[in-house]
C-alpha positions as CSV (number, residue, x, y, z in Angstrom):
1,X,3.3,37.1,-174.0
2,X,0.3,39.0,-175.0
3,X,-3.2,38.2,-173.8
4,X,-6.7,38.9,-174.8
5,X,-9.9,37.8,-172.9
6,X,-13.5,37.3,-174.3
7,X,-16.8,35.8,-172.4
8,X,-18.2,32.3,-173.1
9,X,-21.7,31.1,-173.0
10,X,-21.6,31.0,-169.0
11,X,-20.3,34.8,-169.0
12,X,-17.0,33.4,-167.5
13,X,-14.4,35.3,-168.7
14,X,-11.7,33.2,-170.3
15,X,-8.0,34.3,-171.3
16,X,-6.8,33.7,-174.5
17,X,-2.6,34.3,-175.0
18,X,-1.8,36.0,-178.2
19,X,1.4,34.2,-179.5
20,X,4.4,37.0,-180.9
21,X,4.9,34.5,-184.2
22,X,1.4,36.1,-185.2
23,X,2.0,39.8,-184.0
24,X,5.4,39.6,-185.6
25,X,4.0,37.9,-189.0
26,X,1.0,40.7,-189.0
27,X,3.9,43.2,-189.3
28,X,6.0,41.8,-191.7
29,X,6.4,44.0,-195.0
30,X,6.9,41.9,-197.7
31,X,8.1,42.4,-201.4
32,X,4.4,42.5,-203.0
33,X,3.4,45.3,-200.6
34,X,6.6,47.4,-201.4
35,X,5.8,46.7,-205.2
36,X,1.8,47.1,-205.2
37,X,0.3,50.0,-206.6
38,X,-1.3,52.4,-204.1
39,X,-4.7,51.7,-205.0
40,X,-6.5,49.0,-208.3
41,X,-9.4,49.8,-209.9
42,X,-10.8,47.0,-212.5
43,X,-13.0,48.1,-215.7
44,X,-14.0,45.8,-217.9
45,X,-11.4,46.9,-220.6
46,X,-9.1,48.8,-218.6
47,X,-7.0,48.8,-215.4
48,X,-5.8,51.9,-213.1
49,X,-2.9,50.9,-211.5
50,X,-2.4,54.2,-209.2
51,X,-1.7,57.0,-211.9
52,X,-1.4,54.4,-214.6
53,X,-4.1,53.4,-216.9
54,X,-3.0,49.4,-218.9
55,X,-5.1,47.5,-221.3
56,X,-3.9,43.8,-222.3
57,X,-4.9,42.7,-225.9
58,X,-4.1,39.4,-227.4
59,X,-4.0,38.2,-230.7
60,X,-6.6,35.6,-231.9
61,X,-5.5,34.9,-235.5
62,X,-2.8,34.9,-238.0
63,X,-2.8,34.5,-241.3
64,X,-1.4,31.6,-243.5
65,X,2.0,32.8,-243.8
66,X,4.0,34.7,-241.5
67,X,7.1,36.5,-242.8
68,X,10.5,36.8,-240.6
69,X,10.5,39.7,-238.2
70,X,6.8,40.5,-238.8
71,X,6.5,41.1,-235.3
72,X,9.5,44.0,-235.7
73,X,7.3,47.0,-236.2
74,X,5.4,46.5,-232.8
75,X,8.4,45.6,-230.5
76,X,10.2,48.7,-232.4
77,X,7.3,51.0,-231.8
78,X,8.1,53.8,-229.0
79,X,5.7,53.1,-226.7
80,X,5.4,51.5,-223.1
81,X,4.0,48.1,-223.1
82,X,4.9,44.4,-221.9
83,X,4.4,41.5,-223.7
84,X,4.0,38.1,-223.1
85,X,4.5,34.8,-225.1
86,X,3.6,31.7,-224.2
87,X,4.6,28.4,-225.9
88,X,3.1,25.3,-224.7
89,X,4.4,22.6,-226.5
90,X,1.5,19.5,-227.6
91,X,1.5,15.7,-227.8
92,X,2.6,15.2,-231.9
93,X,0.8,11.6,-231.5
94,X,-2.8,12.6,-230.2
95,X,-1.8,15.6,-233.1
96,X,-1.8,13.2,-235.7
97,X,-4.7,11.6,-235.1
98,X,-7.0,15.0,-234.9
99,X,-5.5,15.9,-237.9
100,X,-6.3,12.3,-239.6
101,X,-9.7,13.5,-238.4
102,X,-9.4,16.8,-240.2
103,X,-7.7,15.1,-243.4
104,X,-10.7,12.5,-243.8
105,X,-13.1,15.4,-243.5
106,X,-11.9,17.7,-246.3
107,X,-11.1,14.9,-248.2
108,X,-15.0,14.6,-247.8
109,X,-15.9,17.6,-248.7
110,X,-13.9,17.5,-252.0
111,X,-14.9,14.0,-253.0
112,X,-19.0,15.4,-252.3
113,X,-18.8,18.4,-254.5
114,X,-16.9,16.2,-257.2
115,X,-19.6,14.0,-257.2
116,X,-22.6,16.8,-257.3
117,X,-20.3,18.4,-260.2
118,X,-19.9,21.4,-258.5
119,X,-16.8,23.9,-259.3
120,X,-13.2,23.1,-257.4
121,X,-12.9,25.0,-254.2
122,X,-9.7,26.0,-254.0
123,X,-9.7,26.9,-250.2
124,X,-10.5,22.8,-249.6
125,X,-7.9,22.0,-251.8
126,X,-5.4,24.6,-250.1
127,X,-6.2,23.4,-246.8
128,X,-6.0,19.3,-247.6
129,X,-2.4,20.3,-248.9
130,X,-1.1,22.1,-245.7
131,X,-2.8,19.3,-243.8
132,X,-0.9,17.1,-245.6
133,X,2.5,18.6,-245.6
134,X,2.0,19.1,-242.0
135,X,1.4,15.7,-241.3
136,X,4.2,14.5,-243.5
137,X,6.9,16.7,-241.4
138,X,5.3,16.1,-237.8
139,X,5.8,12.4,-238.7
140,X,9.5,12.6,-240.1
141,X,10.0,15.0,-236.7
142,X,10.8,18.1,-239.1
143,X,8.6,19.9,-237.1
144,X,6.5,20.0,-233.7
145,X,3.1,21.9,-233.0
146,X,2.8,24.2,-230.1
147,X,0.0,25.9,-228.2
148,X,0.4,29.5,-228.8
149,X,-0.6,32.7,-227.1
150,X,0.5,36.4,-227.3
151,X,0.0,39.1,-225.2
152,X,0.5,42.7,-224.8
153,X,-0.5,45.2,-222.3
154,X,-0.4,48.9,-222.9
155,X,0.4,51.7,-220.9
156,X,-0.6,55.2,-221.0
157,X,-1.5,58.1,-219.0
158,X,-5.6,58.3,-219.4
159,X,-7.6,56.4,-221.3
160,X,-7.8,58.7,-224.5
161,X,-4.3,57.4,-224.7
162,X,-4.3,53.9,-224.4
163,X,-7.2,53.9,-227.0
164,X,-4.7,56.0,-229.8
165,X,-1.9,53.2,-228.8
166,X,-4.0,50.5,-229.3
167,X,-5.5,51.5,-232.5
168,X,-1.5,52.0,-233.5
169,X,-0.7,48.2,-232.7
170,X,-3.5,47.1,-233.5
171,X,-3.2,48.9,-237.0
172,X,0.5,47.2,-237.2
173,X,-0.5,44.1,-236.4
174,X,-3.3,44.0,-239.0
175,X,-0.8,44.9,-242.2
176,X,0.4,41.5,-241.7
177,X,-2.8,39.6,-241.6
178,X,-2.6,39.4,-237.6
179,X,-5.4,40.1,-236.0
180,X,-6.0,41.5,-232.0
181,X,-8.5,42.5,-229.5
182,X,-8.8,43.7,-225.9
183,X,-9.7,41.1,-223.3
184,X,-13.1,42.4,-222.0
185,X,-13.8,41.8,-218.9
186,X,-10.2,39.9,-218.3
187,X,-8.5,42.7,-217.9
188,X,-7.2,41.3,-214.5
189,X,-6.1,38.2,-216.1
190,X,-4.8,39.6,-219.0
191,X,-3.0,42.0,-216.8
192,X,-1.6,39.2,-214.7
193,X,-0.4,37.2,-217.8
194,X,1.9,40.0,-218.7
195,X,3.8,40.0,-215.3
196,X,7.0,38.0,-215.3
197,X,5.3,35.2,-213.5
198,X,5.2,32.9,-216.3
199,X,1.2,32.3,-215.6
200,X,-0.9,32.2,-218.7
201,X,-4.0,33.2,-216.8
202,X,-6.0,34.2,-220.4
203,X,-5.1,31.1,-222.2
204,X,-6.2,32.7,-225.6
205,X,-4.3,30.2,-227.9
206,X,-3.5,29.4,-231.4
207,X,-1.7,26.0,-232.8
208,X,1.1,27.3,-234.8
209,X,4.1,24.7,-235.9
210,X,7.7,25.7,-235.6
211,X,8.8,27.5,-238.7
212,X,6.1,30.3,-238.1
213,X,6.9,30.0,-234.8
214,X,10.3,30.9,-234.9
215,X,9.4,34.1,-236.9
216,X,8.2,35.9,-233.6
217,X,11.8,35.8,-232.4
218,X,11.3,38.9,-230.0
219,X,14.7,40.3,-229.8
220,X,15.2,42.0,-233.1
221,X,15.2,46.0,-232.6
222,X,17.5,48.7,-234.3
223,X,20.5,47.6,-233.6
224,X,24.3,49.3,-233.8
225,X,26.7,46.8,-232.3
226,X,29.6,44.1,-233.5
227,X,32.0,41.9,-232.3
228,X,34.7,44.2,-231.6
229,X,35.1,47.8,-230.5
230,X,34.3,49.9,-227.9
231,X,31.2,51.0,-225.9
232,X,30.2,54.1,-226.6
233,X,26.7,53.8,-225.0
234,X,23.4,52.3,-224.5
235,X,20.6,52.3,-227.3
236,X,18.2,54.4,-225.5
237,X,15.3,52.3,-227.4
238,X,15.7,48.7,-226.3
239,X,18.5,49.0,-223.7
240,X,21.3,47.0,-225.8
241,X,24.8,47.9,-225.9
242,X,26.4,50.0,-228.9
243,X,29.8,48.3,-229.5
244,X,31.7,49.5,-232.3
245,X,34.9,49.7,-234.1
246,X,35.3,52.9,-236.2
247,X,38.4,51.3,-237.8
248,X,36.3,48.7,-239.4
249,X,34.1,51.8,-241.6
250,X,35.2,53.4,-245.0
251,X,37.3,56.1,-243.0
252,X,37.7,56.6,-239.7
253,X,36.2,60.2,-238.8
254,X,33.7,61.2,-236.9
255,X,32.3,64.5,-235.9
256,X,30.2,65.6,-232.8
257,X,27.7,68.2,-233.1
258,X,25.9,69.6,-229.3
259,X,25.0,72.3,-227.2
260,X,27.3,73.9,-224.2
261,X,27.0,71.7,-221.4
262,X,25.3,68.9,-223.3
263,X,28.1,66.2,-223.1
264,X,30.2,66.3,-226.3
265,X,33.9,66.5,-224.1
266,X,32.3,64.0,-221.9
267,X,31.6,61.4,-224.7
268,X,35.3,62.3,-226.6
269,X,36.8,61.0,-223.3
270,X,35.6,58.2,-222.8
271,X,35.9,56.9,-226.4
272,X,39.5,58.3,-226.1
273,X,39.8,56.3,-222.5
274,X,39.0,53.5,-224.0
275,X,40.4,53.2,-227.3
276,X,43.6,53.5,-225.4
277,X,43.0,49.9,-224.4
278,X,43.2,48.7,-227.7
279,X,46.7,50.1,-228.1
280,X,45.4,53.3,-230.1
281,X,47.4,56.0,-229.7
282,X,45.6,59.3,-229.3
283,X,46.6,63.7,-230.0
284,X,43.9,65.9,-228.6
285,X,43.6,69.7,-229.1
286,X,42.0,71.1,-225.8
287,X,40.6,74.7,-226.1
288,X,39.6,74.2,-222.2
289,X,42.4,72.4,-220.3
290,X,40.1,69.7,-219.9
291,X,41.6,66.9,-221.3
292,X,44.8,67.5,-218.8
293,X,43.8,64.9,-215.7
294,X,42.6,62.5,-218.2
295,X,46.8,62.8,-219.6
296,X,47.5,62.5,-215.9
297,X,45.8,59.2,-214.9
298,X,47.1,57.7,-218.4
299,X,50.5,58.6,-217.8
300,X,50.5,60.6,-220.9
301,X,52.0,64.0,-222.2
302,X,50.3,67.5,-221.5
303,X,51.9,70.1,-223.6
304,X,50.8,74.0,-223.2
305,X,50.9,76.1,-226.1
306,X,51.0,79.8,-224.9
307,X,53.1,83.3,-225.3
308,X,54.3,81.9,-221.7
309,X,54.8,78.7,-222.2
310,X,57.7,77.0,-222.7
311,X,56.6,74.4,-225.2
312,X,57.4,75.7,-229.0
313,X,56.6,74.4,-232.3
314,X,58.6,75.5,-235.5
315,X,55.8,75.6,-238.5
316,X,59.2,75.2,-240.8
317,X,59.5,71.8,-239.8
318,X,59.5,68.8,-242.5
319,X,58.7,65.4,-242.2
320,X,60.7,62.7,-243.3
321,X,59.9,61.4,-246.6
322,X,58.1,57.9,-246.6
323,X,58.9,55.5,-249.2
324,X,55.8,55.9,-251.6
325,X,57.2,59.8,-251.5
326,X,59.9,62.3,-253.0
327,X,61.3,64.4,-251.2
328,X,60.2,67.3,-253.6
329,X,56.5,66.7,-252.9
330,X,57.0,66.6,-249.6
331,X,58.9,70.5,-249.4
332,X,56.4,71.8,-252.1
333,X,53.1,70.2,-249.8
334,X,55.1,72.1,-246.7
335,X,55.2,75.5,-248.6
336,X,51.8,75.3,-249.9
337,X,50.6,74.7,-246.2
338,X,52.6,77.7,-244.7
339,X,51.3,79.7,-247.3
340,X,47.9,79.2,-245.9
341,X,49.4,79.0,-242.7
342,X,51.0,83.0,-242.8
343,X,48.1,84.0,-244.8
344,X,45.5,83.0,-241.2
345,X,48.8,85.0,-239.4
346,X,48.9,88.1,-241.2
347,X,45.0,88.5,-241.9
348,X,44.7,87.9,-245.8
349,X,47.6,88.1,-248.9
350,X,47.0,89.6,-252.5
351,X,47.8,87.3,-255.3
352,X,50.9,89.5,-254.9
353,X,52.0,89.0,-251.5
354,X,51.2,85.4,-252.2
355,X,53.6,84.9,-254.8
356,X,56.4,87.2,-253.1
357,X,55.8,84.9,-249.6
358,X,55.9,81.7,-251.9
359,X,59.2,82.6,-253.2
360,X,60.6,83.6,-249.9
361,X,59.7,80.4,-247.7
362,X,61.7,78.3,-250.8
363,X,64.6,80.9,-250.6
364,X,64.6,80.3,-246.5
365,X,64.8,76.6,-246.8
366,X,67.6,77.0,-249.2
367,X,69.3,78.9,-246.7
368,X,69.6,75.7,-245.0
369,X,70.5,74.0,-247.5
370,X,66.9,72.3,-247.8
371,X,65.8,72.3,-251.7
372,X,64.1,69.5,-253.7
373,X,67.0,67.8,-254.8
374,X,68.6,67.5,-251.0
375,X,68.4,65.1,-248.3
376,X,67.3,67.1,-246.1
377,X,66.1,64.3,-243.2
378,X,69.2,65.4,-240.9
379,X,69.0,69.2,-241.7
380,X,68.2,71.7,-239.0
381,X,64.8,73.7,-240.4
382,X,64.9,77.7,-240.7
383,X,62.6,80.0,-237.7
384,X,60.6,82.6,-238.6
385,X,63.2,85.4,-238.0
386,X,65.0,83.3,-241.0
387,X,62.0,84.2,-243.4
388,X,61.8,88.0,-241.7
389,X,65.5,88.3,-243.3
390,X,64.9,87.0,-246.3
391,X,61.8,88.8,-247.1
392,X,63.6,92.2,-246.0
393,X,65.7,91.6,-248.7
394,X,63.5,90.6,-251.2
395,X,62.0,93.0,-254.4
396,X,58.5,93.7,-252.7
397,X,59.0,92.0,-249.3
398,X,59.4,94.7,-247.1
399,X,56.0,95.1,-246.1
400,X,55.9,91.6,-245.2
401,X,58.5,91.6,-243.4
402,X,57.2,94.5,-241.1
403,X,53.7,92.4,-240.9
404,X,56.0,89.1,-239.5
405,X,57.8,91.8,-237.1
406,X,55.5,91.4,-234.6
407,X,55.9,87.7,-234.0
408,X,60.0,87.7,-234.2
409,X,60.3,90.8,-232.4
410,X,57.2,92.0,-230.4
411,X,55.0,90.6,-227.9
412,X,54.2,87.7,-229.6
413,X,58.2,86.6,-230.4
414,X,58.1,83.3,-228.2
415,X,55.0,81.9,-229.7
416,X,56.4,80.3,-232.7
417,X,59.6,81.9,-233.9
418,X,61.7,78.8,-231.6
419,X,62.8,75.8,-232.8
420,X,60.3,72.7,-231.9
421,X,60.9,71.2,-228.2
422,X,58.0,68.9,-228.5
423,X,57.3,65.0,-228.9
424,X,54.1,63.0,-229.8
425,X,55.8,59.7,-228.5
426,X,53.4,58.7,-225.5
427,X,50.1,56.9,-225.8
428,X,48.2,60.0,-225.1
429,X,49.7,63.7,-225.9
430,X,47.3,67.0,-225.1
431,X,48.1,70.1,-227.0
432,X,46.4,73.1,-224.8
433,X,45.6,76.4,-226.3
434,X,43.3,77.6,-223.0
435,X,46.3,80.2,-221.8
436,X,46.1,81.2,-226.1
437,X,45.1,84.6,-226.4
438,X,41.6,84.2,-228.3
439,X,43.1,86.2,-231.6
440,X,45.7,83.5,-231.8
441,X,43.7,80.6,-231.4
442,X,43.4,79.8,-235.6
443,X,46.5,80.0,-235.3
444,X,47.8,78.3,-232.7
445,X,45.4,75.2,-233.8
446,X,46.2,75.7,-237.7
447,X,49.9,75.6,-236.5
448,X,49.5,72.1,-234.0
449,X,47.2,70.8,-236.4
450,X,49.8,71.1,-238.9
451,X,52.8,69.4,-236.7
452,X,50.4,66.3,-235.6
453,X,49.9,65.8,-239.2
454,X,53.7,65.9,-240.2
455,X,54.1,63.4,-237.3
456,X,51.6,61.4,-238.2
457,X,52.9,60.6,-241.9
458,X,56.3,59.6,-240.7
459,X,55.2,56.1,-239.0
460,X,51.8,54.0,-240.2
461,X,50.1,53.2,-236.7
462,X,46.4,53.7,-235.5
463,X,45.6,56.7,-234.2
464,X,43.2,59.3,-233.2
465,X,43.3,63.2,-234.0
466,X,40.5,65.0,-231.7
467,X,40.2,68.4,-232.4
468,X,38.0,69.8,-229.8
469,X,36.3,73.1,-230.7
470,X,36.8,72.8,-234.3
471,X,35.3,76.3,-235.2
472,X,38.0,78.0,-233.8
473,X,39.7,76.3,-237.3
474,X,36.6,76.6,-239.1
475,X,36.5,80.2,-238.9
476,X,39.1,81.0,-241.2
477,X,39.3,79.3,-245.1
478,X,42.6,77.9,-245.1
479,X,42.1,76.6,-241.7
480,X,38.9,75.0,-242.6
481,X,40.4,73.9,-246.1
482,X,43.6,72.3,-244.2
483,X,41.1,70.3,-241.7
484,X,39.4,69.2,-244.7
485,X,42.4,67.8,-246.4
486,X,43.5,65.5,-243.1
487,X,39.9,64.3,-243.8
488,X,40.2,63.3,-246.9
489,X,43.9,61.8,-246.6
490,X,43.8,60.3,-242.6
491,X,42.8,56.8,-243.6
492,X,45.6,56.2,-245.6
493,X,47.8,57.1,-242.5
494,X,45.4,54.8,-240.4
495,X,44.3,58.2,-238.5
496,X,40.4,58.5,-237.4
497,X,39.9,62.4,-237.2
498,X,37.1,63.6,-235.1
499,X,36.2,67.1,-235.0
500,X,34.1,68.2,-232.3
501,X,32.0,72.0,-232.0
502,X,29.3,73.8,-230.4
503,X,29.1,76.4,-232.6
504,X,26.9,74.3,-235.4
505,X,26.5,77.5,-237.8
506,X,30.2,78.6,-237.9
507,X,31.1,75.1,-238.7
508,X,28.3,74.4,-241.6
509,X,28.3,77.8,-242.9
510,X,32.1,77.4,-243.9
511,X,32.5,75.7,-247.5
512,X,34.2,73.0,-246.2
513,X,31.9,72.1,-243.2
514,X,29.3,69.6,-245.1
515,X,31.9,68.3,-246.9
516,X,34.2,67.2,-243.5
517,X,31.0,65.8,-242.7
518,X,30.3,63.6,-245.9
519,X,34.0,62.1,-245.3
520,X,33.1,61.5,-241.8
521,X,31.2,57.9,-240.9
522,X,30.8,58.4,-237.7
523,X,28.2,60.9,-236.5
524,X,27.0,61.8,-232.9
525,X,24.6,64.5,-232.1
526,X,23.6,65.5,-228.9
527,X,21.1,67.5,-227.3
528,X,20.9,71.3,-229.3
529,X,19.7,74.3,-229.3
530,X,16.2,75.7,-231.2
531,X,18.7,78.0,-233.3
532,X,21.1,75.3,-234.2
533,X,18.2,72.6,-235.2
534,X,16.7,73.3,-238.3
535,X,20.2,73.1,-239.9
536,X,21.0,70.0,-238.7
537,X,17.6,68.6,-240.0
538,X,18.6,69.4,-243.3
539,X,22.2,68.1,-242.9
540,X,21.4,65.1,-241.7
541,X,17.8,64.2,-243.0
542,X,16.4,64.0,-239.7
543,X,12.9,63.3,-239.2
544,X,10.5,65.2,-236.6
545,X,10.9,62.4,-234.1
546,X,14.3,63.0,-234.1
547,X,14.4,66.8,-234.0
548,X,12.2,66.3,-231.0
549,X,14.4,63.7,-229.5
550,X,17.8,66.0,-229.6
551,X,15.8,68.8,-228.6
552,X,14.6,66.9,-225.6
553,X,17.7,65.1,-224.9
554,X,19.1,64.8,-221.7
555,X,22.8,65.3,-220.8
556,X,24.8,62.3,-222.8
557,X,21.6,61.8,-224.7
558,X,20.9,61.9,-228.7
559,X,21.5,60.4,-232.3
560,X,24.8,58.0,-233.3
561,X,25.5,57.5,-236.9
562,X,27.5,55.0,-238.0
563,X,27.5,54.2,-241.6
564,X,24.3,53.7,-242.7
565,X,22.6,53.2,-239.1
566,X,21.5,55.3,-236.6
567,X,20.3,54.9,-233.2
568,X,19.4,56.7,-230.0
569,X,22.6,56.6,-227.9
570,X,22.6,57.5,-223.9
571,X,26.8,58.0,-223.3
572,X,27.5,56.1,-220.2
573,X,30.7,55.8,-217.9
574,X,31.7,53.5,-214.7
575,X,32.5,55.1,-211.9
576,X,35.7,55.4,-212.0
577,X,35.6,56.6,-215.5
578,X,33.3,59.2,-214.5
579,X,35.6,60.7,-211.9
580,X,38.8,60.7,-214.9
581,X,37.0,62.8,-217.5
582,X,33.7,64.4,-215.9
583,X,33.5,68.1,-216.8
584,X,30.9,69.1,-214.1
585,X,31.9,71.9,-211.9
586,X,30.6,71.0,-209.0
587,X,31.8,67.3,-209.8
588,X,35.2,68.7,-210.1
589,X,35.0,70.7,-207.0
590,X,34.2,68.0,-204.9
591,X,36.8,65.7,-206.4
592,X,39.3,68.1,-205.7
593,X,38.4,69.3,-201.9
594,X,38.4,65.1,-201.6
595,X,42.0,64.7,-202.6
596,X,42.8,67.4,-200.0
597,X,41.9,65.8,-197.2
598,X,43.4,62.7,-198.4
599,X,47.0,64.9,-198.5
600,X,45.8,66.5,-195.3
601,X,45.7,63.1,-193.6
602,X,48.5,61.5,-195.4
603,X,50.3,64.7,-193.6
């Protein structure tokens, strides 16, 4: 015990014992001095809250009708502010009486300036009706009358600001008829109705009946959300969730426009993640081999396309014919599509060349005995050392032939010239193209493309295509013109394309860019680059808010189109979705030098 001592009137010293309840209780931190700002200084129309300058404002009047949502603009408006409503509800008996009171007294007035002859006023007559009407409902219980009050309190960094914001609400507020001002000299008060106390220290009030009342309903904001989907992130303006189902739009595309490093492989796996939960069935091209845990921890399939690799895909492949579908359309939509496909190989065909290679795929299938008038469901397909042969023998094939030499024979024979050892059977199935030397990338992607979409048209299910780096296709014109096709045709297969690139130009600059975009309802931009922003202004008639916004973006942070509506979108993940599909280095690093010492102690 403690002790302090002190002299009384006779100078004898006296001891008084200093309990530890109030050392400990002088000690105590509590959750208002963790909370407090640093310092408080009170003006009589503002408040400085540490670094902070806040002004409350509360409305006074309102006009005679309110329309729904009128409050919208204000609780829309990107600014920082809190605001408070209070509702007190009133006796409807003492009610009626006042207002008997009031009804007997314009009834007054009226009868008076009948009598002196004097011209109607239609304001008396206006206000005897709503008196009336009002009466009649509060009676029949239609309605109730409240006390009302409205606050707001505005934030800013100095007071030159907080004067612009004010004048910007108070500007909103007075389209409608609604009419504010700051609480002079109750700026304490005002600020301590805004807290979430629930204590109406201004008590600035307004009797306002239900039906107005209900117009005030504070949580309306731009909205993107329904009743089924997925999450695909948080609206970055009023903190609601974004749930959507892309399956429930006109088509079922989307493409992703962003920078390097700005979160576009990020947000494709986690949609991808999740749609897998809803029994979609997912193909991904991966330019980066980073897709391949994500096939890991799904138990999915991971398939490497390279010179070295093992995995082969035979562009002479057919689908099976579907019902609505002869198998004549279906051999002379496969030739057309190699065409394109040899003319991205060998670098550009004259019309002559074209029509010599045209000839020569149909004679190869017929080798096989594959012709319009076959079944050919059961038939083995020809290679490309099938159409080498035939064009070596063929009037004006020759130098064809020499062109395909290189890819039968040479140092690129085991990319394509093998007969397809690959399936598309498992929930999720990555096609990777990293190991792909970058002059056969088109390729490569034209050529996987081209087998996912033969796949695809043999069985109706729901599916997603995600073609990651999309340039790489978009860089050629058949390429591009073949991507743009699937967009066109993938809802009638119940297949939701998305394309995804950095490189905006490439990708808008090709004929067919704009229009994969206008067949796409599903948009998502992220944050971009100066070069890359004026383009995508004019694509996507943004305003200068929002070529700020995606310039200014953070990672996972930007613009989501769907449809019509658009909001600001921040893309977030769980934990344990973050650590399947992050793409951060040093993220990655870490993960891995953490399942080493987990095999090091399971050692």
């Amino acid at each position: 015990m403690s002790f302090f001592s002190r002299k009384n009137k006779k100078e004898e010293t006296e001891v008084v014992p200093v309990l530890p309840e109030s050392i400990y209780e002088a000690g105590v931190l509590e959750l208002q001095d963790i909370i407090a700002p640093a310092a408080l200084q009170i003006n009589s129309n503002y408040l400085r809250l540490g670094e902070k300058f806040t002004r409350t404002i509360f409305v006074f009047a309102y006009p005679r009708f309110l329309a729904v949502n009128w409050f919208s603009p204000v609780i829309n408006l990107d600014k920082v502010f809190d605001i408070s409503i209070f509702i007190h509800p009133t006796d409807t008996a003492m009610i009626l009486r006042q207002l008997q009171k009031k009804v007997a007294e314009v009834q007054s007035q009226i009868h008076m300036r009948e009598e002196k002859g004097l011209v109607r006023d239609p304001i008396l007559d206006t206000a005897y009706q709503d008196l009336e009407e009002l009466r009649d409902k509060l009676q029949q219980a239609q309605e109730r009358l409240f006390s009302f009050g409205l606050y707001i309190t505005i934030y800013a960094d100095n007071p030159e600001e907080l004067d612009k914001t004010e004048i910007e609400i108070r500007s909103l507020l007075e389209s409608r008829l609604v009419y504010a001002k700051p609480a002079l000299f109750q700026q304490s008060d005002g600020f301590g109705s805004t807290l979430p106390l629930g204590d109406d220290k201004l008590s600035v009030h307004s009797r306002m009946n239900s039906s107005p009342l209900s117009s005030i309903f504070p949580f309306v904001s731009f909205d993107l959300t329904s009743n089924k989907g997925i999450l695909y992130g948080v609206n970055r303006h009023n903190n609601s969730l974004i749930l959507f189902d892309r399956f429930s739009l006109d088509n079922y595309n989307s493409v992703i426009f962003a920078k390097s490093g700005a979160g576009k492989s990020y947000f494709s796996k986690l949609e991808i993640l999740r749609s897998l939960m809803f029994d979609v069935d997912v193909i991904v091209i991966d330019p980066e081999r980073e897709y391949e845990y994500l096939a890991e921890v799904v138990d999915g399939r991971y398939i490497n396309i390279s010179l070295a690799s093992h995995h082969h895909i035979n562009p002479f492949d057919l689908p099976v014919a579907r019902e609505d579908e002869s198998p004549a359309d279906v051999l002379r939509s496969n030739t057309v599509n190699l065409v394109g496909f040899f003319r991205i190989m060998l670098g550009g065909l004259t019309p002559e060349e074209d029509a010599i290679l045209d000839r020569a795929i149909t004679e190869t299938y017929a080798s096989r005995d594959i012709t319009p008038d076959s079944d050919f469901s059961r038939t083995t397909p020809p290679i490309l050392s099938d159409l080498e042969l035939v064009l070596a023998n063929l009037e004006g094939g020759g130098g064809l032939a020499q062109r395909l030499r290189k890819y039968t024979q040479g140092a690129w024979a085991g990319f394509i010239n093998q007969p397809t050892n690959v399936d598309i059977s498992k929930k999720l199935t990555v096609f990777s193209i990293r190991d792909m030397e970058d002059e056969l990338r088109p390729i490569a992607m034209y050529l996987i493309v081209h087998f996912i979409w033969n796949s695809v048209r043999q069985k109706l299910k729901k599916r997603l295509l995600v073609v990651d780096e999309a340039w790489w296709m978009m860089k050629e014109e058949d390429g591009a013109s073949f991507l743009f096709g699937i967009a066109k045709r993938a809802r009638k297969y119940y297949l939701g394309l998305t394309t995804i690139t950095q490189d905006v130009s490439d990708f808008l600059n090709s004929p067919y860019g704009k229009p994969i975009i206008t067949n796409s309802s599903m948009q998502l931009l992220l944050k971009q680059s100066p070069a890359n922003i004026n383009v995508l202004k004019e694509t996507f008639n943004l305003t200068e808010e929002e070529k700020f916004l995606l310039l200014e973006s953070d990672v996972g942070e930007g613009i989501f189109f769907a449809g019509l509506k658009h909001v600001a979108i921040k893309v977030i993940g769980s934990y344990t979705e973050d650590q399947i599909i992050t793409s951060d280095p040093a993220q990655l690093l870490a993960i891995r030098k953490a399942r080493e010492e987990v095999a090091k102690d399971g050692i």
